[in-house]
C-alpha positions in Angstrom: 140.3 57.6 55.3 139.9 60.1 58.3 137.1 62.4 57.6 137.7 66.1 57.8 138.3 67.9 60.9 136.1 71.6 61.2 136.6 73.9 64.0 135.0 73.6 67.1 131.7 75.2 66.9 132.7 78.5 69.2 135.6 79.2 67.3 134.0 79.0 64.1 131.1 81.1 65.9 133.6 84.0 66.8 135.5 83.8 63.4 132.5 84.7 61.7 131.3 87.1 64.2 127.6 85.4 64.6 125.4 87.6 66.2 124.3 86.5 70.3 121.6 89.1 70.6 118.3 87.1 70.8 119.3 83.8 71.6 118.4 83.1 75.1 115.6 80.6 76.0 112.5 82.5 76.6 112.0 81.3 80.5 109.9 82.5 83.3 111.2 79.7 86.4 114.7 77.9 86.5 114.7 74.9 88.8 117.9 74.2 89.6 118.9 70.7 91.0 122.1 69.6 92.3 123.1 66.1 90.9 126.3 64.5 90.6 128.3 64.1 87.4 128.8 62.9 84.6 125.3 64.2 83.1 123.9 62.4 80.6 124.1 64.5 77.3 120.6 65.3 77.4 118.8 65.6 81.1 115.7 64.0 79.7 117.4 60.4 79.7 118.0 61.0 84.0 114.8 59.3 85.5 115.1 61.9 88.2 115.8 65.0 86.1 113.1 64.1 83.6 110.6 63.5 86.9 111.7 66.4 88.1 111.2 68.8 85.1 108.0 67.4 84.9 107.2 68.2 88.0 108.2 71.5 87.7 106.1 71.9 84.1 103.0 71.0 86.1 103.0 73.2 89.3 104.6 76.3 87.4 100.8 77.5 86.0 99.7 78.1 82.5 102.0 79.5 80.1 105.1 80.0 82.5 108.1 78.3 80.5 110.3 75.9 82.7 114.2 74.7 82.5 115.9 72.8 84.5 119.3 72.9 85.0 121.2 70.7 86.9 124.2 72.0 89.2 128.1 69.7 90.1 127.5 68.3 93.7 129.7 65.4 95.3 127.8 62.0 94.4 128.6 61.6 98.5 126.5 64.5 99.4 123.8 63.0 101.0 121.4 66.4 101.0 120.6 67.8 97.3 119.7 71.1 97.4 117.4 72.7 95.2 116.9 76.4 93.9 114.2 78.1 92.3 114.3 81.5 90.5 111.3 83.0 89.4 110.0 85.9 87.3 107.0 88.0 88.2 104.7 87.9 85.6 104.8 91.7 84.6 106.8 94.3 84.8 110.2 92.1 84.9 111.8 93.2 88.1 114.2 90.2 88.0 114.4 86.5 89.5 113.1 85.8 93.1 115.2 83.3 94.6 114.1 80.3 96.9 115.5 76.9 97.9 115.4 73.6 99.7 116.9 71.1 100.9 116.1 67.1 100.9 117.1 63.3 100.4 116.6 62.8 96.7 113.4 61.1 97.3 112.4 64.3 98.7 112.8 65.9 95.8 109.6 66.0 93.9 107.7 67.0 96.9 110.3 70.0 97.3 110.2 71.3 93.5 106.6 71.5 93.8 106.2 73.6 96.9 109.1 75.8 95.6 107.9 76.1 92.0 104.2 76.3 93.3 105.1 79.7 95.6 104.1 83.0 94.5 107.4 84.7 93.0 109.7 86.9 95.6 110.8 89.8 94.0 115.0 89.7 94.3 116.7 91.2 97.4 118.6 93.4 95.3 119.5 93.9 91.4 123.1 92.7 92.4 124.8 89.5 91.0 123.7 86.6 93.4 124.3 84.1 91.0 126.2 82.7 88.1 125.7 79.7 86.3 128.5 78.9 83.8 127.7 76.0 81.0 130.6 73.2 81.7 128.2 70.1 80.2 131.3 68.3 78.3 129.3 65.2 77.5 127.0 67.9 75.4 129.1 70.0 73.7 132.9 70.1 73.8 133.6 73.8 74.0 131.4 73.7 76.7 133.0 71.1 78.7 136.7 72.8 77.9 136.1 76.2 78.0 133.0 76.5 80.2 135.2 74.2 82.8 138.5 76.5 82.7 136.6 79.3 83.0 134.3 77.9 86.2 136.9 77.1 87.8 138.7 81.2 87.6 135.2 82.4 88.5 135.4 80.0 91.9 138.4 81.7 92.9 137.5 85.4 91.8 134.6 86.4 92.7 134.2 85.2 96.8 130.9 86.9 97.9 128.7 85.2 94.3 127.6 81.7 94.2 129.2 80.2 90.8 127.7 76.8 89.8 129.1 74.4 87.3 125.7 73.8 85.3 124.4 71.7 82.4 123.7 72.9 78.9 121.8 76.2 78.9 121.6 76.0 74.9 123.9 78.1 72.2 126.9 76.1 72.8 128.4 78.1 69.9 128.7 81.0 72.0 130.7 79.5 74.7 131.8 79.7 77.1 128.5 80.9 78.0 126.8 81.5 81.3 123.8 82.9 82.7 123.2 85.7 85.8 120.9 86.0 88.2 118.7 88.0 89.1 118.9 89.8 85.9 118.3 86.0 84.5 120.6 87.6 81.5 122.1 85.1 79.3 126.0 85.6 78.2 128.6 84.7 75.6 132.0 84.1 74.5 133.3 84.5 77.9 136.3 84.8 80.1 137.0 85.8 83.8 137.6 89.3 83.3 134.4 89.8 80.8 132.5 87.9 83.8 133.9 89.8 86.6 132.9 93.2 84.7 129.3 92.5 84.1 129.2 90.9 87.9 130.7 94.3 89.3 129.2 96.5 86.1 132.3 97.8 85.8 132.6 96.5 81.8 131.6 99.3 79.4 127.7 99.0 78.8 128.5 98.7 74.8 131.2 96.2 75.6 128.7 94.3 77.5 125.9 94.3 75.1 128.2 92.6 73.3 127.9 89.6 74.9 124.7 89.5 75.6 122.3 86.7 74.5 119.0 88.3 76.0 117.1 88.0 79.0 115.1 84.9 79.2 111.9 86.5 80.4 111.7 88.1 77.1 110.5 87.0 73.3 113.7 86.7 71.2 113.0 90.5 69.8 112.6 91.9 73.1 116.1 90.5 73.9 117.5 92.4 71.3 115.4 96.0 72.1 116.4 95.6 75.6 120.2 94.5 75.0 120.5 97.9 72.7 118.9 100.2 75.6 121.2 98.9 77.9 124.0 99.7 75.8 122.7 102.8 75.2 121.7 103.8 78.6 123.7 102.0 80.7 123.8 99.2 84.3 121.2 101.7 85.5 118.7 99.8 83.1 118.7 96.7 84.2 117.5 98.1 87.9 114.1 99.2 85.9 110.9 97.3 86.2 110.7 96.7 82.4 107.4 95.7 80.2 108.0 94.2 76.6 105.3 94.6 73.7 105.8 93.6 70.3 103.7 96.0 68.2 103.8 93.9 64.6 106.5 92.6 63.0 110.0 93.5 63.8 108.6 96.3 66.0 109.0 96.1 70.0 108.0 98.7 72.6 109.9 98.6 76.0 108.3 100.9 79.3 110.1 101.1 82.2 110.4 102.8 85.9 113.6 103.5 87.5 114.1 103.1 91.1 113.8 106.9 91.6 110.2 107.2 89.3 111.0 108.2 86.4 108.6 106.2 83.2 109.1 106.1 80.0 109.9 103.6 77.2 111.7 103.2 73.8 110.0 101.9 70.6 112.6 99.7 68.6 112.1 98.7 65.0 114.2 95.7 64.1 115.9 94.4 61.0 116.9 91.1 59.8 120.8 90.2 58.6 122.6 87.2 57.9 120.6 84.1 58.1 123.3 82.0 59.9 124.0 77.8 60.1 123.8 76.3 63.6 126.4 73.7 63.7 127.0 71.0 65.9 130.5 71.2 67.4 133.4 69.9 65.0 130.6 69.6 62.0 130.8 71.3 58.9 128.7 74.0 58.9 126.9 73.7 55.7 125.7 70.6 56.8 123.5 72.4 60.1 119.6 71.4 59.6 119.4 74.5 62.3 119.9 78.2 61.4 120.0 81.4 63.4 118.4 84.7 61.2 120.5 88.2 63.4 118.2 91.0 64.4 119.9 94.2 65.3 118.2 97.2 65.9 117.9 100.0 63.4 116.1 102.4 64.8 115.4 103.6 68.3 113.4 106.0 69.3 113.1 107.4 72.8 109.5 108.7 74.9 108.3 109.7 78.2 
């Protein structure tokens, strides 16, 4: 007898309207490694990605998360090259980019150096970057929808580098990607939702929407910061922004704009449904995983 068929994960995520607010990866230095498909379903099981990572782990310094993604290159290519984006320990002003070049046995040597450099703060607060979950033999809503939706980005936005990457986590969400510098996670995408938050031309609410968090803060943080930038606007994301949580469900966020100005907002959180994580095509009741939504419910403005 053919067992019974559920809906793939994403659908079943948007058909119950699940919460994305506070589901990034807390990170403070993505290594990202070009290396040829197909990826193994977890990285860990690649000799060279799991040297790599560990690498990584042990030049980044004491309590700076690490994840490495790995990027779609030609198996032919005979040069991998490598990219490092890195957080400045406080105030968050974004994701310093650096890369490299080498052979792959080249590669250790290079992750090191990169990961082992002070941080450069970013260029610019525009989108340099966009790295759109396609990892098929992980999840596949990923590896449909990430792929279709990859290959629309490639074409529509020219002057942006858009990688094909492995799994960035919350496949449920997908297609999901992740920006850079504002290192913000995204979900349930498609090429016009990505070309508005590249261009910030999607409404701030509309966009807050979608938003996962940004990895360099705590889960909580993610969802204080996601509900000032809905409420003030692109502008917030150019501020150098410090997180505190002050107790439990409580989170302060202080900021400077570009022009001066300080000031902060003290959040007090809530907690709503307590929510199944499913693998893709399982029956959710059967998740060992769950996801417990935060939204804010009260905001209050200083400075």
């Amino acid at each position: 007898m053919t067992g019974i068929q559920h809906s793939r994960c994403a659908s079943w995520a948007r058909e119950v309207e699940l919460s994305a607010a506070g589901t990034a990866p807390r990170t403070d230095i993505f290594v990202l490694v070009e290396h040829p498909l197909p990826w193994q379903p977890n990285l860990d099981a690649d000799p060279l990605l799991h040297d790599l990572e560990q690498v990584a782990k042990a030049n980044a310094g004491e309590g700076r998360p690490v994840r490495l993604q790995a990027v779609a290159v030609d198996a032919d290519v005979p040069l991998r090259r490598v990219v490092v984006l890195q957080a400045a320990v406080s105030p968050f002003t974004g994701y310093g980019r650096s890369e490299g070049v080498g052979v792959v046995e080249d590669l250790p040597a290079l992750v090191a150096r990169l990961v082992a450099a002070a941080p450069r703060p970013p260029a610019s607060s525009a989108v340099t970057d966009v790295l759109v979950c396609t990892h098929g033999s992980r999840d596949a809503c990923c590896g449909s929808m990430g792929t279709r939706l990859w290959k629309e980005l490639e074409e529509t936005l020219p002057n942006v580098r858009v990688w094909r990457t492995s799994h960035t986590g919350g496949h449920r969400f997908a297609p999901t990607a992740i920006t850079f510098p504002d290192g913000n996670y995204w979900a349930h995408l498609d090429g016009a939702i990505v070309r508005g938050l590249v261009r910030r031309t999607l409404d701030p609410v509309e966009a807050s929407g979608h938003l996962r968090g940004c990895a360099a803060f705590s889960p909580a943080a993610q969802v204080a910061d996601g509900a000032v930038l809905a409420a003030r606007g692109w502008g917030w994301l150019d501020c150098a922004r410090f997180a505190d949580e002050r107790g439990t469900r409580r989170v302060e966020l202080c900021f400077e704009s570009p022009d001066g100005e300080r000031g902060g907002y003290d959040a007090l959180l809530e907690e709503g449904r307590v929510m199944p994580v499913p693998d893709c095509g399982a029956d959710p009741a059967t998740a060992t995983k769950s996801q417990a939504e935060l939204t804010v419910s009260r905001m209050r403005a200083w400075g």
